[in-house]
C-alpha positions in Angstrom: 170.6 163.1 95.0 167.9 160.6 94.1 168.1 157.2 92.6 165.9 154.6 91.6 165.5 151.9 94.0 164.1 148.7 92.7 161.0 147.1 95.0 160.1 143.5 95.2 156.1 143.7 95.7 153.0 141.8 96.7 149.3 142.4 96.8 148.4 145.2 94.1 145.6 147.4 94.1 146.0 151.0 91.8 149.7 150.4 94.1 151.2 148.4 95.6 150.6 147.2 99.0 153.4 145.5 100.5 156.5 146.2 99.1 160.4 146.0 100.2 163.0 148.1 98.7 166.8 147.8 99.7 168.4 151.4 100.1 172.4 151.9 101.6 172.1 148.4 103.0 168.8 148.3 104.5 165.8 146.4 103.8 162.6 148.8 103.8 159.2 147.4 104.1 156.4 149.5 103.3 152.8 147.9 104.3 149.5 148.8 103.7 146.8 146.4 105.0 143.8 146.0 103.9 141.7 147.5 107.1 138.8 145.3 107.9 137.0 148.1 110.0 136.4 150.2 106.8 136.7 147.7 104.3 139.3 149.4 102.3 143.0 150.6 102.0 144.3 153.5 104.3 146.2 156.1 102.2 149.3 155.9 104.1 152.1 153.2 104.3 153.5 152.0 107.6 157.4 152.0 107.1 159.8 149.6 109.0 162.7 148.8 108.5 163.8 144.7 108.8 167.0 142.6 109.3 168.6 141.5 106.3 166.1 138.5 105.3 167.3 135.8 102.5 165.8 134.9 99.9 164.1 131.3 101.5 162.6 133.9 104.3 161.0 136.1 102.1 159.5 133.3 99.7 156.9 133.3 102.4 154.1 135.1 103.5 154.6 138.8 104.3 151.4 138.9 106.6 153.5 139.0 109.1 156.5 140.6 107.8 156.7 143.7 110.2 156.4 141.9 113.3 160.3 141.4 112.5 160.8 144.9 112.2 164.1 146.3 113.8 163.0 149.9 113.5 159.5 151.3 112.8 158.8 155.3 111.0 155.7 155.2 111.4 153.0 156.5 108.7 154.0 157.7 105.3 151.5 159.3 102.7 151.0 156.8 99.6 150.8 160.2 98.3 155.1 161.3 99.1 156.1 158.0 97.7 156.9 158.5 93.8 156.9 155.0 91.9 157.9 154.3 88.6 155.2 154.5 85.8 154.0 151.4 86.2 154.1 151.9 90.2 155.6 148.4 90.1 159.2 148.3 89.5 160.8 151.4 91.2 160.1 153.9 93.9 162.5 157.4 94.1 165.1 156.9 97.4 163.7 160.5 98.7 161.4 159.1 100.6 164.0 156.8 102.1 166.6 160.0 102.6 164.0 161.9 104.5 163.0 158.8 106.5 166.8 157.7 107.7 168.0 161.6 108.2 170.0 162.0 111.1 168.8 158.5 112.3 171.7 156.1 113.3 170.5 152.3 112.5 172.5 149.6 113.3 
């Protein structure tokens, strides 16, 4: 069954682009960087997820945010993930059900 799962975000552009959402004790980060090659957004996410970070270590840049990744999906489709209206306060936790299926993570 699907909740809503709050997100903290940064950078916005038509949604956002870096965003963490904690889901069953996890912390999820969803990135997508600007590409310099094409001078735009991909349409796809890259979704890690991180150790539990506190609240001094996230009050900094996320630039660097996945190189602390414990676990790495992959791609996701901007497309699959469904925000709240505003795309700014809320994704659904499908996403992250389909993601961590079956998956053990420590």
């Amino acid at each position: 069954m699907s909740k809503s799962i709050p997100i903290e975000y940064r950078d916005f552009w038509d949604v956002p682009r870096i965003f963490l959402a904690r889901y069953e004790g996890k912390l999820f980060l969803f990135d997508c960087a600007f590409d310099e090659t094409t001078e735009d957004f991909p349409d796809f996410y890259q979704v890690y997820i991180l150790p539990n970070l506190d609240a001094k270590e996230l009050a900094d840049s996320w630039a660097h945010l996945s190189s602390r990744a414990i676990h790495c999906f992959g791609k996701v489709p901007i497309e699959r993930i469904r925000f709240d209206p505003t795309r700014r306060l809320e994704i659904d936790s499908t996403i992250l059900d389909e993601l961590t299926a079956g998956i053990a993570i420590g």
